[in-house]
C-alpha positions as CSV (number, residue, x, y, z in Angstrom):
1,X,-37.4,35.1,29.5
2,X,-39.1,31.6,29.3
3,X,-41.4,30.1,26.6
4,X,-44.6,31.0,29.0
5,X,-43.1,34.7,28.4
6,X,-42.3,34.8,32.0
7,X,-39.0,36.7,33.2
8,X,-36.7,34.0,35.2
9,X,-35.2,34.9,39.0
10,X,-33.1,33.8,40.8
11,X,-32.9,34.4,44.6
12,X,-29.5,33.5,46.5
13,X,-29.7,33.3,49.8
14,X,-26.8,33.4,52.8
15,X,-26.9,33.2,56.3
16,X,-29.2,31.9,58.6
17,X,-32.3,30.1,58.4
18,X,-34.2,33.2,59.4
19,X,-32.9,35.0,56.2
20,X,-34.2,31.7,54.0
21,X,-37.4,32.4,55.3
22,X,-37.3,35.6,54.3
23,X,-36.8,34.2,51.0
24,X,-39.9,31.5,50.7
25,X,-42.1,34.7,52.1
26,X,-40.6,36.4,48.8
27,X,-40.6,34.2,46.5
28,X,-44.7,33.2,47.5
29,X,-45.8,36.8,46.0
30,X,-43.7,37.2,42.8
31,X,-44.0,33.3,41.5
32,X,-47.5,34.4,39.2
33,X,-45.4,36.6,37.1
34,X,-41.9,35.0,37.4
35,X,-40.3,31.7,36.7
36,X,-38.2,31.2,39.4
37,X,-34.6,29.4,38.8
38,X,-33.2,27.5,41.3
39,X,-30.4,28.7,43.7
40,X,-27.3,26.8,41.8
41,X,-28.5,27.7,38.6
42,X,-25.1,29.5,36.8
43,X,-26.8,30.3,33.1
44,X,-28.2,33.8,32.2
45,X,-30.9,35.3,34.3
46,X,-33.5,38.0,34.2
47,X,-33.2,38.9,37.6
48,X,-30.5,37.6,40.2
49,X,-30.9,39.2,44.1
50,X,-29.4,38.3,46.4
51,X,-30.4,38.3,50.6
52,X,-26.9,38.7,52.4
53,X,-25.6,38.4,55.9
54,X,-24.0,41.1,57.9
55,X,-23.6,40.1,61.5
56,X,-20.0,39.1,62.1
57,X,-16.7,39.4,59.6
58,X,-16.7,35.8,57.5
59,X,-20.5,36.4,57.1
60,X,-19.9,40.0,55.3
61,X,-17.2,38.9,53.5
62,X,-18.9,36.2,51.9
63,X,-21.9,38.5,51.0
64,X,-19.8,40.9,49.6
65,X,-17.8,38.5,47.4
66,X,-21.0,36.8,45.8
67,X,-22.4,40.3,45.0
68,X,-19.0,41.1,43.1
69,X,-18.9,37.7,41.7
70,X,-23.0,38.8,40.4
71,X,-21.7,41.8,39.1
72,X,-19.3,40.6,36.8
73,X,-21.6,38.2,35.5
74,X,-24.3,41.2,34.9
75,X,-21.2,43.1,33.0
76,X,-21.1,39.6,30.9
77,X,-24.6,40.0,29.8
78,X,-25.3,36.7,31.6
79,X,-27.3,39.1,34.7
80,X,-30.2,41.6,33.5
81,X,-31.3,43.2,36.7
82,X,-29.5,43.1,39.8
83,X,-30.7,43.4,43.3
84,X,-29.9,42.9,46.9
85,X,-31.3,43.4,50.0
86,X,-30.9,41.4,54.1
87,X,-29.1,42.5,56.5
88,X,-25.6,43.3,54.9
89,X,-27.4,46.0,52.4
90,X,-29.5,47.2,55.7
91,X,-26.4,47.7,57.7
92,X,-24.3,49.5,55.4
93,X,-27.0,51.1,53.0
94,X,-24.9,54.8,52.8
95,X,-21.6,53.0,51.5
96,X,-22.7,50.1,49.3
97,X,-24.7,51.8,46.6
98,X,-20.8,53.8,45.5
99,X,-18.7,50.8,46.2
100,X,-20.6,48.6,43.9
101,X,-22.4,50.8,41.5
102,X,-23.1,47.7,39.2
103,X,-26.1,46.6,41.6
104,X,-29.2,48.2,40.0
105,X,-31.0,48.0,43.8
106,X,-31.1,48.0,47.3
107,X,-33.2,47.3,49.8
108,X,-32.9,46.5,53.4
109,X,-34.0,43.2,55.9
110,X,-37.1,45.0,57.7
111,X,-39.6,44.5,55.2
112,X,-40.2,42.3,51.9
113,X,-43.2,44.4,50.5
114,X,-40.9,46.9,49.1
115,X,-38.9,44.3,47.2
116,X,-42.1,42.7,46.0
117,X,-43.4,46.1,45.0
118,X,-39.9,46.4,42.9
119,X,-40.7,43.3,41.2
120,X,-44.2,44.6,39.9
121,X,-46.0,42.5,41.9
122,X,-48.3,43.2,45.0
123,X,-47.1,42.7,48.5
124,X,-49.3,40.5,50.8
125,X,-50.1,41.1,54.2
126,X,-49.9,37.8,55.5
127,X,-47.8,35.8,53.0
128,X,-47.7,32.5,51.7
129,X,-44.1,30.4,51.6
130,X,-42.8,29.1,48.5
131,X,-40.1,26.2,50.0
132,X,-36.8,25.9,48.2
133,X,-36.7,22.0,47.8
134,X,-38.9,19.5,49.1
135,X,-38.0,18.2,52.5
136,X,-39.8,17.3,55.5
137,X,-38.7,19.9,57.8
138,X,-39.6,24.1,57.8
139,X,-38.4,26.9,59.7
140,X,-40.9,28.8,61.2
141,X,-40.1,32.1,62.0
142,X,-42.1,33.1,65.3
143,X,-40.7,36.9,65.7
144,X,-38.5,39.6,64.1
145,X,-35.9,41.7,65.9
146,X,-34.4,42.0,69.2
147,X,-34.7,44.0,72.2
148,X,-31.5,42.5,73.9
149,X,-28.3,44.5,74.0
150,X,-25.7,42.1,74.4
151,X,-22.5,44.0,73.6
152,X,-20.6,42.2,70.4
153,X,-24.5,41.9,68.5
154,X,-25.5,44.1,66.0
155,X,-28.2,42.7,65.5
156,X,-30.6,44.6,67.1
157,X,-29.5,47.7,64.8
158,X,-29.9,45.5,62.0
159,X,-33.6,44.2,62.4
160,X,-35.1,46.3,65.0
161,X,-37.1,45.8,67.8
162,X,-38.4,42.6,68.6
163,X,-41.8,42.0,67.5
164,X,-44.0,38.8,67.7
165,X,-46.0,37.0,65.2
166,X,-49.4,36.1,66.0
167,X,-50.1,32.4,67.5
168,X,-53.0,32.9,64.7
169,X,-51.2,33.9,61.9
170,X,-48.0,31.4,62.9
171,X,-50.8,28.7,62.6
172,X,-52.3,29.4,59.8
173,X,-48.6,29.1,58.1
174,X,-47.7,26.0,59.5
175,X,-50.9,24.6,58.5
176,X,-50.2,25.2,54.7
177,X,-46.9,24.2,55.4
178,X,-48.3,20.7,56.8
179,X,-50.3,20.7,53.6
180,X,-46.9,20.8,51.6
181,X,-45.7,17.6,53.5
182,X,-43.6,19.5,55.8
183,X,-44.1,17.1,59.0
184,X,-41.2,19.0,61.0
185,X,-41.6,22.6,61.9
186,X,-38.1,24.6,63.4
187,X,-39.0,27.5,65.9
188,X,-36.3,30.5,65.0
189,X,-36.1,34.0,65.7
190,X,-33.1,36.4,67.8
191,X,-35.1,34.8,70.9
192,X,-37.7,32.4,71.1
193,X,-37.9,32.5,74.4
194,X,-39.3,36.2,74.5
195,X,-41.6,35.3,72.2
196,X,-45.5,36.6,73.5
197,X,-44.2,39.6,75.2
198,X,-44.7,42.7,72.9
199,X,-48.7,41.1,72.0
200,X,-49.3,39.0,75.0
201,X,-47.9,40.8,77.9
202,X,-46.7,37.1,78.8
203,X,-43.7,34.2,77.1
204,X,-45.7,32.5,75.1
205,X,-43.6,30.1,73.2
206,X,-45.1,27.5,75.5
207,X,-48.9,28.5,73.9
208,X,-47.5,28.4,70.4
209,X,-46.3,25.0,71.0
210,X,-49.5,23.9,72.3
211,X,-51.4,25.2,69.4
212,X,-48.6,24.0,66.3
213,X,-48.9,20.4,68.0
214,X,-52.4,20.4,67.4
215,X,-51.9,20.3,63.4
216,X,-52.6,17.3,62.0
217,X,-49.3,16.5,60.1
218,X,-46.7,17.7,61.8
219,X,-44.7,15.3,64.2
220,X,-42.0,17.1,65.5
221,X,-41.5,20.6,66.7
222,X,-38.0,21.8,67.4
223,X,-36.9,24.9,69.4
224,X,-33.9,27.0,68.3
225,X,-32.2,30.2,69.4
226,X,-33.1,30.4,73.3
227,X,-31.9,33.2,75.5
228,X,-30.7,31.9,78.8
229,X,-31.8,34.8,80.8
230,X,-35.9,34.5,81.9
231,X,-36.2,31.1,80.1
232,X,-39.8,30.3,80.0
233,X,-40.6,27.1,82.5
234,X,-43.4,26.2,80.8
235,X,-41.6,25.3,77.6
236,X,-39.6,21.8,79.8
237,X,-43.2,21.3,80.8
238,X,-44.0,20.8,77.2
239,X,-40.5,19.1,75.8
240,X,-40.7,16.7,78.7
241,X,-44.4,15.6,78.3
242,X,-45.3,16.9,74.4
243,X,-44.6,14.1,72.4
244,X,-44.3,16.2,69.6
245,X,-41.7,18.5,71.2
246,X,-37.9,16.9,70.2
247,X,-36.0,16.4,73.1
248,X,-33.6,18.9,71.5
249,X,-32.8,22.9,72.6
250,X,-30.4,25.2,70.8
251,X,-29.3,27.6,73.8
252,X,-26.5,30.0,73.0
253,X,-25.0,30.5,75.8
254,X,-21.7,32.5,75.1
255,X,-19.7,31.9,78.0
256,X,-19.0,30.7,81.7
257,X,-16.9,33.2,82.9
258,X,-18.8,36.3,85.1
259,X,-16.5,39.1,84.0
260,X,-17.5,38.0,80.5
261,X,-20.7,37.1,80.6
262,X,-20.7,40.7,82.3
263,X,-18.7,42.7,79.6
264,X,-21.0,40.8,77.1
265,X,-24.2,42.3,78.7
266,X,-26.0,39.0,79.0
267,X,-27.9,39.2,81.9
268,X,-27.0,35.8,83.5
269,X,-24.0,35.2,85.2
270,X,-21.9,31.7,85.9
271,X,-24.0,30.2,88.8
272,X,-27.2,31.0,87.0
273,X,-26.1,29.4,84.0
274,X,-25.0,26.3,85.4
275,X,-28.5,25.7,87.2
276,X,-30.1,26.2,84.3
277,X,-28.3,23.6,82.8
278,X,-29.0,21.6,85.4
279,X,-33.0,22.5,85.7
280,X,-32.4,21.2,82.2
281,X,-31.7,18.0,82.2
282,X,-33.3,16.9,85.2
283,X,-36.6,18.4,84.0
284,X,-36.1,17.0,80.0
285,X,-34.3,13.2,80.6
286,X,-32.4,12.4,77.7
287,X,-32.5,16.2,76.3
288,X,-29.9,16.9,74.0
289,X,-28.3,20.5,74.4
290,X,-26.9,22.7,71.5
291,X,-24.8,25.7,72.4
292,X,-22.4,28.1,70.9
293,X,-19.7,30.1,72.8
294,X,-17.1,32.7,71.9
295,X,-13.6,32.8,72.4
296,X,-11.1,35.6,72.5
297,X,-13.6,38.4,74.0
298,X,-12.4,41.7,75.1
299,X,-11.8,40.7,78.7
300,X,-11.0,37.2,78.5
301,X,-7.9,36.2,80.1
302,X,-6.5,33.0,80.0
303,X,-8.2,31.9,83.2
304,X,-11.6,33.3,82.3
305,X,-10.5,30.7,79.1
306,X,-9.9,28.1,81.1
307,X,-13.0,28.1,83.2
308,X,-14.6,28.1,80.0
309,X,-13.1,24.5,79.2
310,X,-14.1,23.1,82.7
311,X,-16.9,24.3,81.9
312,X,-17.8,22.2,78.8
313,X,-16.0,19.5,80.0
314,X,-18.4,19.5,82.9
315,X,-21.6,20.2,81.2
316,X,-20.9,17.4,78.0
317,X,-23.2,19.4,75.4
318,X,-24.1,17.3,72.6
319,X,-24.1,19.9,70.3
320,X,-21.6,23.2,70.5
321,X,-20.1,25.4,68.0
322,X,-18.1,28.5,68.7
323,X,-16.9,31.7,67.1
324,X,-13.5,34.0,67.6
325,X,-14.8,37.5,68.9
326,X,-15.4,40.0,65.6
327,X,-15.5,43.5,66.7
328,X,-18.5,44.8,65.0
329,X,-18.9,48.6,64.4
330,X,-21.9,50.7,66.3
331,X,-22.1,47.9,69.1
332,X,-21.6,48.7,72.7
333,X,-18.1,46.6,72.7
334,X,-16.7,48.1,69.4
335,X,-17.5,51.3,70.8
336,X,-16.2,50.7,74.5
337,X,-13.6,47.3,74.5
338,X,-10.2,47.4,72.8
339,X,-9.9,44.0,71.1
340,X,-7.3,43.3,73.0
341,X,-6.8,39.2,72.3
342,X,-4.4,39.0,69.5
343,X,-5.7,36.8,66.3
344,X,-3.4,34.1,66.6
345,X,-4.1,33.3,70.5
346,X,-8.1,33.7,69.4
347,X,-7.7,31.0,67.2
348,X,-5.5,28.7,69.3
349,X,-8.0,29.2,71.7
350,X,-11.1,28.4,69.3
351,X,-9.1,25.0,68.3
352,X,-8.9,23.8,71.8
353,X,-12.4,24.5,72.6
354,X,-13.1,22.4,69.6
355,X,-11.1,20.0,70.1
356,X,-12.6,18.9,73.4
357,X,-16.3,19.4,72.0
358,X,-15.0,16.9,69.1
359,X,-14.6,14.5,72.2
360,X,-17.7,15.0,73.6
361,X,-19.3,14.4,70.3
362,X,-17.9,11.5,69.9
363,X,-19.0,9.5,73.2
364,X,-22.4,10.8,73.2
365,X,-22.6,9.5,69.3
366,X,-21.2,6.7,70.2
367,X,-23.2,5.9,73.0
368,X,-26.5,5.2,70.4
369,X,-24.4,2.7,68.6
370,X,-26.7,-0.4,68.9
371,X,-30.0,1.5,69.6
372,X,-33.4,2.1,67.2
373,X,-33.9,5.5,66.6
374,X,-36.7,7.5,64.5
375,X,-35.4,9.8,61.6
376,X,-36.4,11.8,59.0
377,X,-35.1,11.2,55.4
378,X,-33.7,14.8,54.2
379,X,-32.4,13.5,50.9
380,X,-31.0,10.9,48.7
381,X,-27.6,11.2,47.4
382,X,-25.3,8.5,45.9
383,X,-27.3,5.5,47.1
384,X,-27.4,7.0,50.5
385,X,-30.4,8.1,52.3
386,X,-29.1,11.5,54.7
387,X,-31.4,11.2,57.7
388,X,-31.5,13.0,61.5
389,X,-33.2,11.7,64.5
390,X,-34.8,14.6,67.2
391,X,-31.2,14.9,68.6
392,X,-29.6,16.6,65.0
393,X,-30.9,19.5,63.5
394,X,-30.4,20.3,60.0
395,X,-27.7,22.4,58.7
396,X,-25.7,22.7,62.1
397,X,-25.6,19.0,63.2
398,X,-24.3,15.8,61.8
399,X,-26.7,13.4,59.9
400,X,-27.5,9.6,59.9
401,X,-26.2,8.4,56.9
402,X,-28.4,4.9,55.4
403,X,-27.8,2.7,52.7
404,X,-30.4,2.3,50.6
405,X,-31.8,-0.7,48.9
406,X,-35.4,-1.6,47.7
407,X,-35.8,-4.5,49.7
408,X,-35.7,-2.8,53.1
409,X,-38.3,-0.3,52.0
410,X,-40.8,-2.3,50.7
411,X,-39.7,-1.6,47.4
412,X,-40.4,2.1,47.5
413,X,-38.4,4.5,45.9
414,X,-35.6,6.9,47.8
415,X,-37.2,10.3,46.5
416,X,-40.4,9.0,47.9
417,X,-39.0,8.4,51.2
418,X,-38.0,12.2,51.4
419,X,-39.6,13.7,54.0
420,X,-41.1,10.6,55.2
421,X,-39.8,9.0,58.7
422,X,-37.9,5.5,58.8
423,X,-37.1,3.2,61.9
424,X,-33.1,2.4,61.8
425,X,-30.4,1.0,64.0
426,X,-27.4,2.7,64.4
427,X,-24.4,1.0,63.4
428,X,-21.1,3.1,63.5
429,X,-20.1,6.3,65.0
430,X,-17.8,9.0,64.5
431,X,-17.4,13.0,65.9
432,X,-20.4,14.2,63.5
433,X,-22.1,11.8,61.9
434,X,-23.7,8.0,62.5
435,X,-24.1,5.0,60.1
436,X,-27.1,2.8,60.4
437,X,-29.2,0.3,58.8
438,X,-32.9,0.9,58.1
439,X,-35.5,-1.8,60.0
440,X,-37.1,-3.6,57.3
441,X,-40.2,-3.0,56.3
């Protein structure tokens, strides 16, 4: 407990950005009666909880060790009250509670207010974010769930149906978070692109954008997490002409071959996809594409493999990262697919893939060498100001790494340039990340 008489917490969160969201909604309602202590804080502590990941094997694993690692620091007196909730707890809510009796509380991923309740505090309809650092970028979460039933994914067990957050509400949120001197909102959710359909009867993702750009404050808008199948033409209408959309897409796309793409239960096959690629670019110039594909699915031979390499080599995405099929219990392909790729050939295969995206990487970064781009300052470290232009998203993309000195900003000081954009040239490039030099002031 703190001098103000306060209880401390301390909220850890893994996984994806939609779970850290989860977490600022949290923290918003319970900050009146609780000091809250920051995520690498290792000293004693009221209440820890932590929000975990369940949707593939390294992601459970890694929730599962932190909430044993929490447990011995609650039987060292150093933990009072320990909770957990997110999607780990709400997957595997009958076996948890007698494999690791030390956790005082669960609670699932579908809804805060019970958590909140837990905490003695009241739940809000409509809450509030309380941002983990200050930065100059958000994630706004625009819906919750999934109605897709693409045959390795859990996650529609996990979080439910999908279900859409108001354009109203979704307004009203960035707007405080403009406030805040966020200038950078992040569109997540399973798909963005069905956003609009469970209130609308329509995609509306397109609509939201319109009405987000209209907030004085925010600059750029960025679109993560879109399903290939029915992808809203609308939304190039907006990156192409929207000055505040980035020239950016995260489109998981999962693979090339159509026996996979089949067996996965994606609703797209090989020829689709490539058009769309190709409606892509020629509708966005100078778009940037970010992907992510599995290897080793039941089903993959070597050639459906291979066509998966000709594929990338063909399309060039800017941005790709990729996954070794985890069989994940209850899902169509646990419950129908032998895993039939052996581990080792999985990984080989994984390597390769990554090996030729490491190439790609590299000539598109180094094809800005020499060129002024726009970027955002996400933090200072070690005389180094850690920046991204519209083409690198945080957490999942390299970064522009600047030198600081006064002189080229005017004098101002680097924690004041957080959040803030800067004009730089880029200098040097390698596979992930780019040097440059700021334009003087």
């Amino acid at each position: 407990m703190t001098k103000t008489g306060k209880k401390t917490l301390q909220v850890i969160t893994l996984g994806c950005s939609k779970n850290r969201v989860d977490t600022e909604h949290l923290l918003s309602q319970v900050e009146d009666l609780y000091t809250i202590l920051p995520e690498d804080n290792d000293g004693p502590v009221d209440v820890l909880m932590y929000n975990t990941c369940g949707f593939i094997g390294d992601a459970k694993e890694e929730s599962i060790q932190a909430i044993l690692s929490a447990a011995e620091r609650k039987k060292a007196g150093d933990v009072g009250r320990l909770i957990v909730f997110g999607c780990l707890s709400q997957r595997y809510m009958d076996e948890l509670p007698d494999l690791i009796p030390e956790v005082d509380e669960w609670f699932g991923a579908r809804e805060i207010s019970p958590i909140v309740k837990a905490l003695g505090c009241k739940p809000v309809a409509a809450p509030a974010r309380r941002l983990s650092e200050k930065r100059g970028y958000a994630y706004l979460k625009i819906s919750e769930g999934c109605d897709r039933r693409c045959s390795y994914c859990a996650i529609p067990y996990i979080r439910g149906a999908h279900k859409s957050v108001p354009i109203e509400e979704l307004v009203k949120e960035a707007s405080a978070l403009a406030a805040e001197g966020v200038r950078e909102l992040i569109l997540i959710a399973q798909d963005t692109t069905f956003y609009g359909l469970d209130l609308y009867r329509r995609r509306a993702l397109a609509e939201l954008i319109r009405e987000l750009s209209k907030i004085d404050g925010i600059e750029w808008i960025r679109i993560h997490y879109s399903y290939p199948a029915g992808f809203p033409e609308d939304v190039l209408d907006e990156m192409a002409d929207n000055p505040k959309v980035c020239k950016y897409l995260d489109i998981p796309l999962q693979h090339i071959s159509d026996k996979v793409l089949d067996m996965m239960h994606r609703q797209v096959d090989g020829a689709w996809t490539r058009e769309l690629i190709r409606r892509l670019r020629e509708r966005v110039p100078g778009v940037v594409l970010r992907t992510t594909m599995i290897v080793g699915h039941p089903g993959e031979w070597k050639r459906d493999f291979n066509e998966l390499l000709e594929f990338v080599k063909d399309a060039r995405f800017e941005r790709l990262g990729a996954f070794t099929y985890s069989e994940e219990e209850g899902t169509f392909g646990a419950l129908n697919y032998k895993d039939s790729v052996p581990k080792r050939e999985k990984q080989a295969r994984l390597d390769a893939l990554m090996g030729l995206q490491r190439e790609i990487s590299l000539a598109f970064n180094a094809s800005r060498v020499s060129a002024v781009e726009r970027v955002i300052v996400d933090g200072f470290s070690d005389g180094i100001l850690v920046c991204r232009s519209q083409y690198e998203s945080p957490d999942v993309d390299g970064e522009i790494l600047v030198r600081y000195s006064p002189d080229a900003f005017g004098g101002a000081a680097p924690e004041d340039l957080v959040g803030n954009f800067i004009d730089v040239k880029i200098t040097e490039a390698d596979e992930y990340d780019l040097i440059a030099e700021p334009i003087k002031l």
